[in-house]
Z-matrix of the N, CA and C atoms (Angstrom, degrees):
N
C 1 1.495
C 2 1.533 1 105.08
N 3 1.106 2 109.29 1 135.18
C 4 1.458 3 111.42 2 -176.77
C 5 1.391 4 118.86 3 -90.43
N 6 0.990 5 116.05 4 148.85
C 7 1.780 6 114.32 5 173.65
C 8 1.120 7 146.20 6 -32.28
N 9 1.513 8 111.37 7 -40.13
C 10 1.196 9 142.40 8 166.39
C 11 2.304 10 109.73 9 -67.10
N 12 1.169 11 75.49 10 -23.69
C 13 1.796 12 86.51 11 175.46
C 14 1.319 13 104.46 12 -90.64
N 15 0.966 14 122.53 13 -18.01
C 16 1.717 15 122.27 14 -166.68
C 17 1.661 16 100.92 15 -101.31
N 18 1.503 17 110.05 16 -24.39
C 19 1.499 18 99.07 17 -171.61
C 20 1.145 19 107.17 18 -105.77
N 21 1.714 20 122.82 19 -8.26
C 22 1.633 21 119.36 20 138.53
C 23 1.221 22 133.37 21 -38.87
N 24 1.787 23 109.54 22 -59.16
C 25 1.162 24 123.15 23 -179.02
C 26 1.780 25 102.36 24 -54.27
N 27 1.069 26 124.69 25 -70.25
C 28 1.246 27 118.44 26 -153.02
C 29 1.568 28 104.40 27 -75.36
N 30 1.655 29 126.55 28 10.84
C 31 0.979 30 116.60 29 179.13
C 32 1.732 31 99.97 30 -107.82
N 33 1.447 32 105.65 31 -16.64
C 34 1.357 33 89.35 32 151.13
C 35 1.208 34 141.46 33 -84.44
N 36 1.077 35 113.50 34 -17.23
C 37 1.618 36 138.80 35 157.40
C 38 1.520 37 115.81 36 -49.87
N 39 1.187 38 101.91 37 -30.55
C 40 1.192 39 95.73 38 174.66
C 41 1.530 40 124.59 39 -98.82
N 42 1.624 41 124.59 40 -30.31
C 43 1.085 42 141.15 41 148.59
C 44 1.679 43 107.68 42 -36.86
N 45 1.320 44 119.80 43 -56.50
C 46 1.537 45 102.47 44 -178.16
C 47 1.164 46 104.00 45 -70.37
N 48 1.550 47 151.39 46 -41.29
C 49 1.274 48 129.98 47 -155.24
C 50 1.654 49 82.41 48 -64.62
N 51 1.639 50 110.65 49 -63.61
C 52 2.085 51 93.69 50 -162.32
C 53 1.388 52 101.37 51 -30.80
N 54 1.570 53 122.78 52 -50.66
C 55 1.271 54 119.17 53 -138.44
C 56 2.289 55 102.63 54 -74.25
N 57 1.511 56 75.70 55 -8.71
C 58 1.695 57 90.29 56 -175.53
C 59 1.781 58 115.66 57 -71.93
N 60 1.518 59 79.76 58 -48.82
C 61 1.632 60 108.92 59 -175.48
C 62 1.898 61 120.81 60 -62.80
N 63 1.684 62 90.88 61 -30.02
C 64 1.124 63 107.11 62 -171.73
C 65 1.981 64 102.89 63 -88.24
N 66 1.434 65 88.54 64 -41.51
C 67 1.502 66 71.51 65 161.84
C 68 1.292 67 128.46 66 -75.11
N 69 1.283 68 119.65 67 -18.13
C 70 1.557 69 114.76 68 173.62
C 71 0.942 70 119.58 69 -79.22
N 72 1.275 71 127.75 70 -11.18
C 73 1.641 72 140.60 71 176.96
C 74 1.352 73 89.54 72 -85.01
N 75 1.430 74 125.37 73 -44.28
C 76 1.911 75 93.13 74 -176.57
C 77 1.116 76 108.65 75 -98.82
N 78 1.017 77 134.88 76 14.39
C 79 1.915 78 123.92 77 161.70
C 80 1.552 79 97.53 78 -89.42
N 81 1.258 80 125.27 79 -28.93
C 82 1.357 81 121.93 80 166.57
C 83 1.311 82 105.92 81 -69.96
N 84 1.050 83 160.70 82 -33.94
C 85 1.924 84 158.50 83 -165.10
C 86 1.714 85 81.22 84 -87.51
N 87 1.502 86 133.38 85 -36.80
C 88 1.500 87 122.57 86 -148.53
C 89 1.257 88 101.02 87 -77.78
N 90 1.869 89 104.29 88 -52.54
C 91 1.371 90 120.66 89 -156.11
C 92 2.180 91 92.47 90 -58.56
N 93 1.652 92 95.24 91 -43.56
C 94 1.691 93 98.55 92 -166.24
C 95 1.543 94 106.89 93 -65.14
N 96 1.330 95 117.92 94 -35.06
C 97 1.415 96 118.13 95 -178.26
C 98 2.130 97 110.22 96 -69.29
N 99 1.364 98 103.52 97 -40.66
C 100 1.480 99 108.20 98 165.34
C 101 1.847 100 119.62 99 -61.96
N 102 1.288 101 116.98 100 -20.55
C 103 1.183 102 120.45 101 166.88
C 104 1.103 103 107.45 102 -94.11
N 105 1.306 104 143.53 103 -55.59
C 106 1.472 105 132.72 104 172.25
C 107 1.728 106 107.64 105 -31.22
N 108 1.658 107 90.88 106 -56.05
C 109 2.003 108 87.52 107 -171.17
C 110 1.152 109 97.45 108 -66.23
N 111 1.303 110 156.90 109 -38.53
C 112 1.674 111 142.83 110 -179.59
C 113 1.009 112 119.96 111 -32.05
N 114 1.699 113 105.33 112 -62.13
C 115 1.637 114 137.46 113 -131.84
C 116 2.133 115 76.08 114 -95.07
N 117 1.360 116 123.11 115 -53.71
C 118 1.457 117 108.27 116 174.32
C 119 1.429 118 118.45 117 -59.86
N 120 1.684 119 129.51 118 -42.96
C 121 1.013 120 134.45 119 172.36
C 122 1.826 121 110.47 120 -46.26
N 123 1.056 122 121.45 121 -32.40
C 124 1.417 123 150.46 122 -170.34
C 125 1.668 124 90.17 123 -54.86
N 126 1.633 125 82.42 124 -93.20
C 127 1.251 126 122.63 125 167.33
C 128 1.915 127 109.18 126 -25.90
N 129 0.462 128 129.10 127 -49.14
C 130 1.543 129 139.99 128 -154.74
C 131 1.809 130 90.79 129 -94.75
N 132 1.250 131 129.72 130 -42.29
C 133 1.064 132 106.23 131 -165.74
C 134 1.601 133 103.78 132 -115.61
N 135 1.324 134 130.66 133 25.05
C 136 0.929 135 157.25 134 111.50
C 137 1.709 136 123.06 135 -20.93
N 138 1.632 137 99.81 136 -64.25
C 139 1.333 138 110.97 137 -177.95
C 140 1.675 139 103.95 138 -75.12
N 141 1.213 140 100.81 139 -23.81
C 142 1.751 141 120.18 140 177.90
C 143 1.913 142 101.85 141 -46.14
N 144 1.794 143 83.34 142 -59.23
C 145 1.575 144 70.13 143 -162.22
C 146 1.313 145 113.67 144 -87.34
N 147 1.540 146 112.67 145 -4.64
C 148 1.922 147 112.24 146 -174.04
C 149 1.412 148 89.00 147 -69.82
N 150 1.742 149 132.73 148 -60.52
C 151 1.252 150 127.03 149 -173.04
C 152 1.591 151 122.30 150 -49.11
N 153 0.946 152 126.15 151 -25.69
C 154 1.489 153 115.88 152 155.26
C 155 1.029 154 137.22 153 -122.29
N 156 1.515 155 106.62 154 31.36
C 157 1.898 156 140.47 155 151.46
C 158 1.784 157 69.53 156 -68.33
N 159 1.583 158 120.70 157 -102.89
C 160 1.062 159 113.51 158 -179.56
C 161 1.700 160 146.02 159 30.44
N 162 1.461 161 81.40 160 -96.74
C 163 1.911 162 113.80 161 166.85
C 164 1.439 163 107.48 162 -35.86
N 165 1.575 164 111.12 163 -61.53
C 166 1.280 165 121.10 164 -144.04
C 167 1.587 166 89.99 165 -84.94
N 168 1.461 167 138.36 166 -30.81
C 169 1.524 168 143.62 167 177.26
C 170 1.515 169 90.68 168 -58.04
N 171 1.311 170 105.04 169 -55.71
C 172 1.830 171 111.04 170 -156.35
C 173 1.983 172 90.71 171 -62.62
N 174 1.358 173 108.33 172 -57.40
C 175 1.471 174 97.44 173 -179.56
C 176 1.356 175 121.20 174 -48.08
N 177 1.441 176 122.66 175 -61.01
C 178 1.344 177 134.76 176 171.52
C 179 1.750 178 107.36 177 -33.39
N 180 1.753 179 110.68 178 -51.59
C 181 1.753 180 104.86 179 -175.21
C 182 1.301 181 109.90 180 -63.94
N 183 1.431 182 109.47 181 -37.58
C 184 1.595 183 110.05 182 -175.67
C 185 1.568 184 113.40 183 -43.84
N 186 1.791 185 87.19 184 -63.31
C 187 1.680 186 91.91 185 -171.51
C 188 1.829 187 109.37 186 -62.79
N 189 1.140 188 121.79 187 -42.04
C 190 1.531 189 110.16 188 158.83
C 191 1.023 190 135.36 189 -31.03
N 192 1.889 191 98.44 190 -51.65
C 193 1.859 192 82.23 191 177.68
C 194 1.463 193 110.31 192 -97.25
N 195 1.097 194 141.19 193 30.20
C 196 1.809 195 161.16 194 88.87
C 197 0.791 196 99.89 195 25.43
N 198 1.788 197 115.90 196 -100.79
C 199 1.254 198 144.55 197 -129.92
C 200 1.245 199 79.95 198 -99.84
N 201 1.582 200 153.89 199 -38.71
C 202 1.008 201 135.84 200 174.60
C 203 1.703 202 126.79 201 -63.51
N 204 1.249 203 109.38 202 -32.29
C 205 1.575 204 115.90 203 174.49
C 206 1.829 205 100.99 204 -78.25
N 207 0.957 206 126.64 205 -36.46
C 208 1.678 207 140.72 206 167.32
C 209 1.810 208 112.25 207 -52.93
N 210 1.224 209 91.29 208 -41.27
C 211 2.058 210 96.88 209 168.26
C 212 1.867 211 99.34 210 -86.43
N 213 1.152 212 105.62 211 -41.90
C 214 1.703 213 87.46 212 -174.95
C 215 1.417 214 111.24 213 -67.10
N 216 1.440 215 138.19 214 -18.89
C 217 1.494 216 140.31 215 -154.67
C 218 1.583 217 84.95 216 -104.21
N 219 1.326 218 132.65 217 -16.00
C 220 1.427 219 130.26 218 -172.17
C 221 1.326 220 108.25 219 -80.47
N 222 1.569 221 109.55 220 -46.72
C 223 1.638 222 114.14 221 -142.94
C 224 1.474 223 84.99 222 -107.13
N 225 1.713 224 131.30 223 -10.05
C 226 1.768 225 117.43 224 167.08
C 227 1.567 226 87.22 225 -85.66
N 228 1.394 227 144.11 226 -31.54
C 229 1.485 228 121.53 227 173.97
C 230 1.323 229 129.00 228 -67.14
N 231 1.050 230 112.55 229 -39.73
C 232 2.058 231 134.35 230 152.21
C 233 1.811 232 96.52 231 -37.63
N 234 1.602 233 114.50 232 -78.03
C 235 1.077 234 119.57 233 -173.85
C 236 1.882 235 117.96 234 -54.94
N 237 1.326 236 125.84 235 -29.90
C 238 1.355 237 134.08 236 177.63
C 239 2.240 238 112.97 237 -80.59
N 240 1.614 239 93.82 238 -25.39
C 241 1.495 240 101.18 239 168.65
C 242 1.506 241 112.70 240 -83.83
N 243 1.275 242 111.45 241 -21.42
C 244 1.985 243 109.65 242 -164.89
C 245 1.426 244 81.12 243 -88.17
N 246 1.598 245 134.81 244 -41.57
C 247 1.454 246 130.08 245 158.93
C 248 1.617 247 145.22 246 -22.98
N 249 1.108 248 87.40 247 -49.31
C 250 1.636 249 112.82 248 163.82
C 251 1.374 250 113.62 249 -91.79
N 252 1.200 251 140.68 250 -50.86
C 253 1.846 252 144.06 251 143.21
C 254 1.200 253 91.87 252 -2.08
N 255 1.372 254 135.29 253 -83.34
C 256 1.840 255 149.26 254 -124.57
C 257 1.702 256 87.41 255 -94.65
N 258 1.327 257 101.58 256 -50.15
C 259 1.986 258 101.60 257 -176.81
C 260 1.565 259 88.85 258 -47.55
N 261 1.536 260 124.01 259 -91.48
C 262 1.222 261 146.04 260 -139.83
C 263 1.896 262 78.93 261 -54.13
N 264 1.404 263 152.17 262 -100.01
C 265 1.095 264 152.57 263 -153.14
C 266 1.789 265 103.26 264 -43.95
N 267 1.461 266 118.72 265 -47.32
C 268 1.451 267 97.31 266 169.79
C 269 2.012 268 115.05 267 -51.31
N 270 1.208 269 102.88 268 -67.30
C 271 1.598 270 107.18 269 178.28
C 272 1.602 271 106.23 270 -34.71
N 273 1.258 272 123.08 271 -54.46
C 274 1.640 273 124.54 272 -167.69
C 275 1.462 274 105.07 273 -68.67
N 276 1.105 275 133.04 274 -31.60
C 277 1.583 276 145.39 275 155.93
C 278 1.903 277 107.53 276 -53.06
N 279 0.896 278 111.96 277 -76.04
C 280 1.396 279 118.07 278 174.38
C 281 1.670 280 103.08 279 -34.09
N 282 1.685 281 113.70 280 -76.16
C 283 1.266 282 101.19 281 -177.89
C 284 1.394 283 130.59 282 -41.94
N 285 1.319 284 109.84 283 -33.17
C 286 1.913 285 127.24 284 -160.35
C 287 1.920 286 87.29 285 -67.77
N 288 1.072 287 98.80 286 -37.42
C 289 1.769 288 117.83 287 -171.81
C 290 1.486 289 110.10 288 -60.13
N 291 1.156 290 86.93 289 -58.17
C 292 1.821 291 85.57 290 174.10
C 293 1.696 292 131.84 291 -84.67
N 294 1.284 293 102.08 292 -11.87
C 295 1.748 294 133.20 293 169.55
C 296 1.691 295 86.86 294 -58.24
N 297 1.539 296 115.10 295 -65.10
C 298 1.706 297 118.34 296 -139.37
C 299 1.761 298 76.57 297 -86.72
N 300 0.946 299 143.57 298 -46.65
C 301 1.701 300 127.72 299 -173.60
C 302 1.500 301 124.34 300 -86.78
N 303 1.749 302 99.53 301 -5.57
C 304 1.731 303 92.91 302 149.78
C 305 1.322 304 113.15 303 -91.76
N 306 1.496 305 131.53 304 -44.51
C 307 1.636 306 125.98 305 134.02
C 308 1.340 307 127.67 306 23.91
N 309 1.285 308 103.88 307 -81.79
C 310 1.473 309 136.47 308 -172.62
C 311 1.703 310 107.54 309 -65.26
N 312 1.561 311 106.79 310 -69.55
C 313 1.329 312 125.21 311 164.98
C 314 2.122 313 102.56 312 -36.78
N 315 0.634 314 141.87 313 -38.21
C 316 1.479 315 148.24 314 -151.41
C 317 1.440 316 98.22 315 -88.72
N 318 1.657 317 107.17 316 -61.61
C 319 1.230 318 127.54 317 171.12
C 320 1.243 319 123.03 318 -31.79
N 321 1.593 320 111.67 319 -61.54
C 322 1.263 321 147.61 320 157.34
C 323 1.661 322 106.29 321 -15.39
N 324 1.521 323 92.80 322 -66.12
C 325 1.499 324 86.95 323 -144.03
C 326 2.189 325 85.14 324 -88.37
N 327 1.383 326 112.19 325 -35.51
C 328 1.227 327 90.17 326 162.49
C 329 1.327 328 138.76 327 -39.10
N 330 1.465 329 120.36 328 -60.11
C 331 1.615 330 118.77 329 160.13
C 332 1.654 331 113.21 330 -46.58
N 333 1.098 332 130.68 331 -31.30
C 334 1.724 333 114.75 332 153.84
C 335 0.875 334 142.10 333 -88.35
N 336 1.417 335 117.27 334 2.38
C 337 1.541 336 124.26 335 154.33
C 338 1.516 337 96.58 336 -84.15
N 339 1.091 338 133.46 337 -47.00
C 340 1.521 339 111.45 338 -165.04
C 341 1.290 340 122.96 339 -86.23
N 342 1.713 341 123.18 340 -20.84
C 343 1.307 342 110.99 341 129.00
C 344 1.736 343 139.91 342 -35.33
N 345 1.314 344 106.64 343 -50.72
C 346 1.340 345 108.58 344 179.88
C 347 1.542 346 110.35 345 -49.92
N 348 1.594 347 103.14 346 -35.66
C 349 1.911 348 114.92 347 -178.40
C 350 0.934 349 113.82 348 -38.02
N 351 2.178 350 96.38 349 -57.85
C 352 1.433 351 111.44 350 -134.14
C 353 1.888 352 80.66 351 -74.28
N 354 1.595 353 111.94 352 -18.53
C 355 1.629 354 100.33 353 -152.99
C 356 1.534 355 94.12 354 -95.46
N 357 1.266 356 140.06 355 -6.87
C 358 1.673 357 130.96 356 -178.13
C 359 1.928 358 78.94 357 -89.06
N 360 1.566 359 140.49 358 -43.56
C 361 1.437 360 144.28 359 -165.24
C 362 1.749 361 91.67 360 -41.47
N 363 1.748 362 89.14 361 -73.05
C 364 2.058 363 91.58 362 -171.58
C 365 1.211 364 121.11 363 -45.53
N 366 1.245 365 110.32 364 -21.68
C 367 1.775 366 115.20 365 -178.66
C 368 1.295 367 121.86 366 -53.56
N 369 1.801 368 83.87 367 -61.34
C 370 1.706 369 95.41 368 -178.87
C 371 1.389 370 106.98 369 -72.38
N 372 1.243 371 124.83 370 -30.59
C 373 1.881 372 110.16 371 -166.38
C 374 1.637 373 96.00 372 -69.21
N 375 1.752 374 115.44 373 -26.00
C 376 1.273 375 105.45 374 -175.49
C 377 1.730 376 116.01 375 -71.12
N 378 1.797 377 95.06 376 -27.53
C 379 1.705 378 75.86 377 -157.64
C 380 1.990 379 81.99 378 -93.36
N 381 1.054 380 123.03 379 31.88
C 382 1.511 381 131.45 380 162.36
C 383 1.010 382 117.72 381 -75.99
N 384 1.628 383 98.32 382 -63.23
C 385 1.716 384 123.00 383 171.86
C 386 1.375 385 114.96 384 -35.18
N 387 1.420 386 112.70 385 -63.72
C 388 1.467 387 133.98 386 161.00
C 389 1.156 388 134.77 387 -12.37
N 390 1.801 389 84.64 388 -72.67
C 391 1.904 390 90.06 389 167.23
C 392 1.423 391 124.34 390 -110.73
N 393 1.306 392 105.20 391 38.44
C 394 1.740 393 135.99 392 170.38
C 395 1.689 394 101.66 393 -90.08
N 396 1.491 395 97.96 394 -52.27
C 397 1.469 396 98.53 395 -174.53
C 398 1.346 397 99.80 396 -104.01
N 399 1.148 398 147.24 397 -9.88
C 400 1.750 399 124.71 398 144.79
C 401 1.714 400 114.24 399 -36.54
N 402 1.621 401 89.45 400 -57.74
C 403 1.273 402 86.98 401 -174.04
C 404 1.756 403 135.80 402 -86.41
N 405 1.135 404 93.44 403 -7.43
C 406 1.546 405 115.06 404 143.74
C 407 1.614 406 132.13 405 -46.28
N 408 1.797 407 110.76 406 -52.78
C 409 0.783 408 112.45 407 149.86
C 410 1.553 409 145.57 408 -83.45
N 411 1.339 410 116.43 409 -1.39
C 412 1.761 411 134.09 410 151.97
C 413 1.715 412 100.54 411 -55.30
N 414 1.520 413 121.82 412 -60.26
C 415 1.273 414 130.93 413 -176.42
C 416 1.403 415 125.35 414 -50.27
N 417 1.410 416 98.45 415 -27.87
C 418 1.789 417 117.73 416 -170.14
C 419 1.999 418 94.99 417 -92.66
N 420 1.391 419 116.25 418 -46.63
C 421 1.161 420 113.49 419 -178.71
C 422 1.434 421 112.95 420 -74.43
N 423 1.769 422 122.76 421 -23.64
C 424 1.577 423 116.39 422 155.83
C 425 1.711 424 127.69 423 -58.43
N 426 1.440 425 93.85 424 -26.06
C 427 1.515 426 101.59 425 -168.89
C 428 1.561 427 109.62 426 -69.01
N 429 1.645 428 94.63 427 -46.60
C 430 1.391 429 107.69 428 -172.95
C 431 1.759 430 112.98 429 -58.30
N 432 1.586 431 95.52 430 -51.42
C 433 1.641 432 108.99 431 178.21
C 434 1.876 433 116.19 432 -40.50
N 435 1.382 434 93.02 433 -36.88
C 436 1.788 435 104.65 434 -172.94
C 437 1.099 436 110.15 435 -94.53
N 438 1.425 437 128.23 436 -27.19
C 439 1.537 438 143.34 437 164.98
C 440 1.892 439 101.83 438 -53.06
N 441 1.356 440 112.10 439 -49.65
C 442 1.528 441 126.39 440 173.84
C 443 1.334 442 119.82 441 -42.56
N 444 1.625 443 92.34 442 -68.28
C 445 1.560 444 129.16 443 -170.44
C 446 1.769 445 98.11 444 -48.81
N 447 1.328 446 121.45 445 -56.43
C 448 1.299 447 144.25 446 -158.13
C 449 1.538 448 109.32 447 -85.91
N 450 1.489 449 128.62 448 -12.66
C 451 1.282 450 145.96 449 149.58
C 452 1.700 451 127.75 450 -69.98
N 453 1.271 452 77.09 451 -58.36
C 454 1.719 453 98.87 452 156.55
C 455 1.725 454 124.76 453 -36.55
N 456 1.669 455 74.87 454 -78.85
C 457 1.338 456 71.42 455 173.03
C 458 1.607 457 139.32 456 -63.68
N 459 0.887 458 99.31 457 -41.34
C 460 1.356 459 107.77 458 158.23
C 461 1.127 460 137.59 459 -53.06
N 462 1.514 461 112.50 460 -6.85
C 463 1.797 462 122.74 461 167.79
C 464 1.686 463 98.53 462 -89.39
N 465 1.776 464 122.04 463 -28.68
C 466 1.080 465 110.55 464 -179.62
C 467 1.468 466 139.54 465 -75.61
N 468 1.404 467 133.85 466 172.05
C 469 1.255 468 109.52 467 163.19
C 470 1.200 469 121.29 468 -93.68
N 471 1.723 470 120.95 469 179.59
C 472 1.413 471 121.99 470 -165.65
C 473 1.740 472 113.08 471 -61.46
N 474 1.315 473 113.00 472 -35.28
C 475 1.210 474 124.99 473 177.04
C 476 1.732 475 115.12 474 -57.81
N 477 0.920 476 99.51 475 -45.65
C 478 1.569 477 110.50 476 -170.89
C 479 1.542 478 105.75 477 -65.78
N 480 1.857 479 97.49 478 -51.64
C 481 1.705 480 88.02 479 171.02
C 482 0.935 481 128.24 480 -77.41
N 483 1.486 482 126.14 481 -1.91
C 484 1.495 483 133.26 482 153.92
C 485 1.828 484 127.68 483 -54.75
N 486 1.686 485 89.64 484 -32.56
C 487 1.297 486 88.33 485 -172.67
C 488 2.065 487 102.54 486 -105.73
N 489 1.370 488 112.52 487 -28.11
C 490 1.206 489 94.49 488 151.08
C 491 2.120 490 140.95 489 -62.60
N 492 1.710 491 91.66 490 -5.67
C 493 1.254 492 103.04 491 157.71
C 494 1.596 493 129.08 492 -74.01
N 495 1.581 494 82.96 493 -31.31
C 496 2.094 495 79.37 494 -169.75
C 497 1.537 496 91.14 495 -93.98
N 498 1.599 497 135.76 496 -22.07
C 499 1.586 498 115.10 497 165.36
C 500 1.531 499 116.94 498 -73.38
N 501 1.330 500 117.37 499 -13.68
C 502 1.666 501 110.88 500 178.18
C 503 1.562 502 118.16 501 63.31
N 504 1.612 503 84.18 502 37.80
C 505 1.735 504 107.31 503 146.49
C 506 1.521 505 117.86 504 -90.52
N 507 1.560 506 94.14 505 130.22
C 508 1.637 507 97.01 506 177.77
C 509 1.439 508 91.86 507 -131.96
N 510 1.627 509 88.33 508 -173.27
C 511 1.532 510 116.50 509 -173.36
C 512 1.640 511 113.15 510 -39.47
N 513 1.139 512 103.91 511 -31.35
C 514 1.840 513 119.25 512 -159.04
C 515 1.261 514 99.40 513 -82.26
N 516 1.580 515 133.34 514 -11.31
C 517 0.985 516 119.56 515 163.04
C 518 1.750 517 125.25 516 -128.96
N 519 1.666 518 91.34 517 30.49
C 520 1.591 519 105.14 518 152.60
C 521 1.483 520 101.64 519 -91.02
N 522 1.575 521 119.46 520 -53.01
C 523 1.728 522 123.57 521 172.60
C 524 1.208 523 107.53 522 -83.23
N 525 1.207 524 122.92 523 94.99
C 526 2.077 525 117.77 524 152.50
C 527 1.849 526 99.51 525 -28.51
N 528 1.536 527 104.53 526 133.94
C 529 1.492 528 107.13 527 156.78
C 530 1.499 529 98.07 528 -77.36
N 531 1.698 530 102.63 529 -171.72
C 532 1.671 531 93.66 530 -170.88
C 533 1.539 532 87.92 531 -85.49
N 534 1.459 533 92.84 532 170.12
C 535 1.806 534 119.00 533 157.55
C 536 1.421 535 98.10 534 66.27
N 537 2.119 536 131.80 535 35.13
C 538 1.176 537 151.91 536 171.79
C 539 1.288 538 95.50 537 -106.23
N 540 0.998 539 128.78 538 155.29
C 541 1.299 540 159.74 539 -176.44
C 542 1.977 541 102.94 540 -105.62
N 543 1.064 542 130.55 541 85.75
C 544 1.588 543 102.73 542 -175.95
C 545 1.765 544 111.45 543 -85.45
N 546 1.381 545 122.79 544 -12.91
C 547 1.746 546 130.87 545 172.35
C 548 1.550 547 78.32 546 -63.11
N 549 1.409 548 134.31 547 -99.11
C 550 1.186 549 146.86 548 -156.26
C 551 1.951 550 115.26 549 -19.55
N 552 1.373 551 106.62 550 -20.10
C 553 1.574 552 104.54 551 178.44
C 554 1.168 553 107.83 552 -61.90
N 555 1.177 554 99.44 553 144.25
C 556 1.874 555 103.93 554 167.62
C 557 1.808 556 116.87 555 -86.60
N 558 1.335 557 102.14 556 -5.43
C 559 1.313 558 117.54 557 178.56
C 560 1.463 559 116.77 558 -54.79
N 561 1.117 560 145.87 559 154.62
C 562 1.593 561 133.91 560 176.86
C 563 1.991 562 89.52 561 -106.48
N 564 1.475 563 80.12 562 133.99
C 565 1.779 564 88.62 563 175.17
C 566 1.511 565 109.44 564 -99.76
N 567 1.629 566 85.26 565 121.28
C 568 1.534 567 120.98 566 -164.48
C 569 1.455 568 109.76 567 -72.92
N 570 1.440 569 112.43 568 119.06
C 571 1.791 570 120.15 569 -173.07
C 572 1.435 571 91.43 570 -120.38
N 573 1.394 572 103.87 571 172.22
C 574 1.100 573 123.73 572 174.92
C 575 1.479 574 142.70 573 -141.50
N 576 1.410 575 93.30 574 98.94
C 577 1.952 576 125.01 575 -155.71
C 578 1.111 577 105.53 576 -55.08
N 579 1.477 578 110.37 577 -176.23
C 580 1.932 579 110.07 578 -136.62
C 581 2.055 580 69.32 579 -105.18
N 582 1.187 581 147.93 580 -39.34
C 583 1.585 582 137.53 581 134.03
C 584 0.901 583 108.92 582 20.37
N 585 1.753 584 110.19 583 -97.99
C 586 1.606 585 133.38 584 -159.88
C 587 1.306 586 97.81 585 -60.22
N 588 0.966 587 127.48 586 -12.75
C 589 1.757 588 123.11 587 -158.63
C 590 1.312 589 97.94 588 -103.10
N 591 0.981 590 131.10 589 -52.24
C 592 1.818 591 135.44 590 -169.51
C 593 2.094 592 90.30 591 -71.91
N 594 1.086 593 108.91 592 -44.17
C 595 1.533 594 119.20 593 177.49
C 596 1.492 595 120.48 594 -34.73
N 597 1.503 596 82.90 595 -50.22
C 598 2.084 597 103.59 596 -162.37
C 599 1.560 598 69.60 597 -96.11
N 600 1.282 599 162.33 598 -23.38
C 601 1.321 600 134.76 599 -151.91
C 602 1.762 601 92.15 600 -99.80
């Protein structure tokens, strides 16, 4: 083999190892560049899911503190109505209060006016009574007087009551009324002589 064959050979020999090396150097850059893109792809969707781990906390707090500011605006409106409830029932208490003791007061003074009635009423029926039976008894002492008068006369004769007619002797002074004097008349007390008697007989 000649020289020129030998420094072919080993110059191809040597061309394939570069050409060996060089390929192993780029399946090595491939394999490292395919792990780099993984390990970022990784990486990247990683951040994928922390960022709307995130979102979805931040949404979730929002709506929490929502429904939480939504219960506090409820239970000071709950609390501002049971407020006004207790006002409005104190006031309606108060009024009912003063209704039943002007009521009462009214009552009051009605039962003392109508006592006072019933008590000026007994007065008068009493001082009625009074002079019901004063004059009851004036009526009883007329009755009697004319009951007298009318006996009297009738024991007399016609003459006698003729002439006790023209002196204007009456009954009242056969009966004294009370608190009369009958000695004290100046009248002459009229008998009737054994005359008048055979007369009227």
């Amino acid at each position: 083999m000649s020289r020129e064959t030998r420094k072919a050979r080993r110059r191809e020999e040597r061309e394939a190892k570069e050409r060996q090396k060089a390929e192993e150097l780029r399946r090595r850059e491939e394999e490292k560049d395919r792990e780099l893109a993984a390990r970022a792809a990784a990486k990247a969707s990683k951040e994928a899911e922390r960022a709307e781990r995130k979102a979805a906390k931040k949404r979730g707090g929002r709506a929490h503190r929502r429904e939480e500011k939504k219960a506090r605006r409820r239970e000071e409106q709950q609390a501002k109505e049971r407020q006004k409830a207790e006002e409005l029932r104190r006031r309606e208490e108060e009024k009912d209060r003063e209704l039943a003791a002007h009521a009462a007061a009214k009552e009051r003074k009605e039962a003392e006016r109508a006592e006072r009635k019933a008590a000026r009423a007994g007065k008068r029926r009493r001082a009625k009574g009074s002079e019901a039976a004063g004059n009851g008894k004036r009526r009883r002492r007329e009755r009697r007087r004319e009951a007298a008068e009318r006996s009297e006369r009738g024991r007399l004769a016609p003459d006698i009551l003729e002439r006790i007619g023209q002196y204007g002797v009456t009954g009242s002074r056969l009966e004294p009324d009370e608190g009369s004097d009958p000695e004290a008349s100046t009248e002459p007390h009229l008998t009737t002589g054994p005359d008048e008697k055979q007369a009227a007989e």
